[in-house]
C-alpha positions in Angstrom: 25.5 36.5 4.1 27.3 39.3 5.9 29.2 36.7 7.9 31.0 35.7 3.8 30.8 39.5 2.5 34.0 39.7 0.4 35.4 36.5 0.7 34.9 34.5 -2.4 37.0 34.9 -5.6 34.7 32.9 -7.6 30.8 32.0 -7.5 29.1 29.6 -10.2 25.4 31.1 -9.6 23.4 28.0 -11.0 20.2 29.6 -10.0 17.6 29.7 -12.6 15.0 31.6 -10.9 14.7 35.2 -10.0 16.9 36.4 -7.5 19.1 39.1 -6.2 22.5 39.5 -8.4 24.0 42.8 -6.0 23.2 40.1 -3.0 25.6 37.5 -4.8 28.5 40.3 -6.2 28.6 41.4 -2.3 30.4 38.1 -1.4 32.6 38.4 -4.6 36.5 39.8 -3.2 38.2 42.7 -4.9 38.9 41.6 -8.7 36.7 38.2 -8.3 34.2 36.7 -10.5 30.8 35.7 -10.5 29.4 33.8 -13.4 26.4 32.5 -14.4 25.3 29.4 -15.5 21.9 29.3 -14.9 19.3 30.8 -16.6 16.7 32.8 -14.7 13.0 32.9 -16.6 13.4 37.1 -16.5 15.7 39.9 -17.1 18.0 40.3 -13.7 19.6 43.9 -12.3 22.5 44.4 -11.4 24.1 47.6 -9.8 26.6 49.5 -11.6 28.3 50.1 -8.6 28.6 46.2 -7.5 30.9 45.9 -10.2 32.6 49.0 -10.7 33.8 50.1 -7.2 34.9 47.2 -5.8 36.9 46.1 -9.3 34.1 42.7 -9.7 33.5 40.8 -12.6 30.0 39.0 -13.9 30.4 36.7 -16.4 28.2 34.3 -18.2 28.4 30.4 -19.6 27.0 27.9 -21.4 28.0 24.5 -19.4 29.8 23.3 -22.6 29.9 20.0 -24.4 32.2 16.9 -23.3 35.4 18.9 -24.0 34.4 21.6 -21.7 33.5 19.1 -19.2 36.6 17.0 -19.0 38.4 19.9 -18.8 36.4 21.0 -15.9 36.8 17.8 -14.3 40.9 17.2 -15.0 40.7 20.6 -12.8 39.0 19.6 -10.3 40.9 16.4 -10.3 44.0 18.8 -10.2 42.6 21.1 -7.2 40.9 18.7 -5.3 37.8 19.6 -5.8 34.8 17.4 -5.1 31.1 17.9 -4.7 29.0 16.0 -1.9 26.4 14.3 -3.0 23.8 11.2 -1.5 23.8 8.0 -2.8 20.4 6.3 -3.6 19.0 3.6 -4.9 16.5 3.4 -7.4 13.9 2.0 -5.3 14.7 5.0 -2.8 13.6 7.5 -4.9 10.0 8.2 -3.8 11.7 8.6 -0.1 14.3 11.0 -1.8 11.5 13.1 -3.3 9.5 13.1 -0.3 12.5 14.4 1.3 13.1 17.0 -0.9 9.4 18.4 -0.6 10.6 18.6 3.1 13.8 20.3 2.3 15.8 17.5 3.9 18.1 17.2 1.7 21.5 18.6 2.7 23.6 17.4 -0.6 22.1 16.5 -4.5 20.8 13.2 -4.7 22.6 10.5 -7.1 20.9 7.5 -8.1 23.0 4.5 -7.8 22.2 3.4 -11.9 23.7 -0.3 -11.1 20.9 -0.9 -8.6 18.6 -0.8 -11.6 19.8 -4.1 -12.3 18.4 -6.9 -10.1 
């Protein structure tokens, strides 16, 4: 984490368990943002002074309906952003979950829908 300290103008936290907010802000740069997305089951802290000092924003957001989405994805389109994911078959997914329970799982897992059929 130290290694990243300061070096991101924007973090989508999709976390939605308990977990350190200042730890996250610390790896925000000077008037970046992090927002949230997921939703944690309690009440999170943050310091005054992650925000304040070092001019950082924390945001919140739904994920949005269809609009939102296409919107999010003619921008990524636009930017060049693209996620990494694995590519499974249906008949894969006990391996896949026995993977995960290992944590070998390096990218999200996408299930091939078209290998439903036949």
């Amino acid at each position: 984490m130290a290694k990243h300290a300061k070096s991101f103008d924007l973090i989508i936290d999709t976390v939605s368990a308990d977990h350190s907010l200042d730890a996250l802000m610390a790896l925000v740069k000077l008037d970046g943002t992090m927002c949230m997305v997921g939703v944690p089951p309690n009440p999170q802290q943050v310091a005054a002074f992650s925000l304040i000092l070092p001019r950082k924003n924390l945001a919140g957001s739904c994920i949005g309906g269809i609009a939102e989405t296409q919107e999010m994805l003619e921008f990524c389109g636009k930017h060049g952003i693209a996620c990494e994911v694995e590519t499974i078959r249906m008949s894969e997914i006990n391996t896949a979950y026995e993977r995960m329970l290992k944590s070998d799982v390096r990218y999200r897992f996408v299930i091939d829908m078209a290998s439903l059929k036949g």
